[in-house]
C-alpha positions in Angstrom: 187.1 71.9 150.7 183.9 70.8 150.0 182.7 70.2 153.5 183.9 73.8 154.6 181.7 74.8 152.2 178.9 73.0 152.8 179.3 74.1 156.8 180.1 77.7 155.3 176.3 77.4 153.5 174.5 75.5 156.2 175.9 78.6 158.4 174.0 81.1 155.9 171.1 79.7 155.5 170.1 79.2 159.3 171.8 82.7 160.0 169.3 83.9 157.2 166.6 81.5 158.5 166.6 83.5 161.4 166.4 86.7 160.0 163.2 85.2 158.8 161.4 84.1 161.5 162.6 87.2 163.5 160.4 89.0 161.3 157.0 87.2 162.5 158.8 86.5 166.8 160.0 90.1 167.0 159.8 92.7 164.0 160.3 95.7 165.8 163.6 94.4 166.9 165.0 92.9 163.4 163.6 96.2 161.8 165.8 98.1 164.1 169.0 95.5 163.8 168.2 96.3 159.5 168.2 99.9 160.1 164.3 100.4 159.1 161.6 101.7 161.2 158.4 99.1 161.8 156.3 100.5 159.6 152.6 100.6 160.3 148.9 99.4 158.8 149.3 98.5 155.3 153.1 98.7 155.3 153.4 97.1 158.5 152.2 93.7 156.6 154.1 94.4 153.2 157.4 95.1 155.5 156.8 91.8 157.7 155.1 89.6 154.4 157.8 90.9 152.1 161.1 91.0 154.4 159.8 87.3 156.3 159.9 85.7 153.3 162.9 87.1 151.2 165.2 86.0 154.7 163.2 82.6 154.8 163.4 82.0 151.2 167.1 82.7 151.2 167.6 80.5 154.3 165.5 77.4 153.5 167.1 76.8 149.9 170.5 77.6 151.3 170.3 75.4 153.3 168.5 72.4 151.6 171.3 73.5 149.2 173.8 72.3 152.2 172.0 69.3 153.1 171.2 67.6 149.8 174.3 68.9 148.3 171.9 69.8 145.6 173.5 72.8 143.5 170.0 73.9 141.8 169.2 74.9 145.4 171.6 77.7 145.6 170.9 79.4 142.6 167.4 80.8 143.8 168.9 82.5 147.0 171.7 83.8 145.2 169.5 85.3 142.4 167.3 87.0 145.6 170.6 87.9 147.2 172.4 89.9 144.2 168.6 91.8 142.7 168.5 92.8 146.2 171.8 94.3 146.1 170.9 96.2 142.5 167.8 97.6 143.7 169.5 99.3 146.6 172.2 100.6 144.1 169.8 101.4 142.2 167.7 103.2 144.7 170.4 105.7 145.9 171.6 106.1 141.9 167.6 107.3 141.4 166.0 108.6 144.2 168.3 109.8 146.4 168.4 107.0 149.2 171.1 105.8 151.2 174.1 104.0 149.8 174.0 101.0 152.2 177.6 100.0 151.4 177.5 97.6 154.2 174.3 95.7 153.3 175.4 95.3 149.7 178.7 93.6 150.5 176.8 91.2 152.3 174.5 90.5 149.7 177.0 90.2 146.3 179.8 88.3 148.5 176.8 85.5 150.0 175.0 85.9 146.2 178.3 85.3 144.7 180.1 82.5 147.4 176.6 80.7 146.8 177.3 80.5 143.1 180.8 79.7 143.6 179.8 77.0 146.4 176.9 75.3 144.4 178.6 73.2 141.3 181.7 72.6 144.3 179.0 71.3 146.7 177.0 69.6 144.7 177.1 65.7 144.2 175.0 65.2 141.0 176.7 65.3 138.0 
């Protein structure tokens, strides 16, 4: 069990790692795959600054998470995953934006599975 879980995590955190560094290689395209437009000027470096390192952030402790079989590791990206998912509740609840039931899922069930996954992965006591 705890070796699918660690491959499970590894999995995440390069699938998120390259979410990452497709912000800086080819925004246009991962702005597209996430449904946004590329923004421009200002926004253009908050949307690439911002969205770069929330997916790199997520990947790299993820995984280092994985590797060290380190549970402190996973608590971070799971924290980034689940506010992420509030805000955009949030965000249709008070201004009227889309409900981005799809995105969500993804972001409680990987904040969740990485809580669930830490203590199980981890070898420290």
């Amino acid at each position: 069990m705890k070796n699918v879980l660690r491959i499970v995590a590894g999995l995440l955190g390069v699938l998120f790692l390259i979410n990452g560094l497709q912000w800086i290689i080819a925004p246009a395209s991962i702005a597209e795959q996430l449904g946004m437009p590329l923004l421009e000027g200002v926004g253009l470096s908050a949307q690439i600054g911002d969205m770069g390192s929330f997916f790199i952030t997520v990947g790299a402790m993820t995984l280092i998470g994985a590797l060290t079989q380190t549970r402190h590791w996973f608590y971070a990206p799971s924290m980034l995953l689940l506010v992420a998912a509030l805000y955009r509740t949030l965000s249709a609840v008070l201004y009227g934006a889309p409900f981005v039931m799809p995105a969500i899922i993804v972001e409680v069930v990987v904040g969740l599975f990485l809580i669930f996954a830490g203590p199980r992965i981890a070898t420290e006591d």
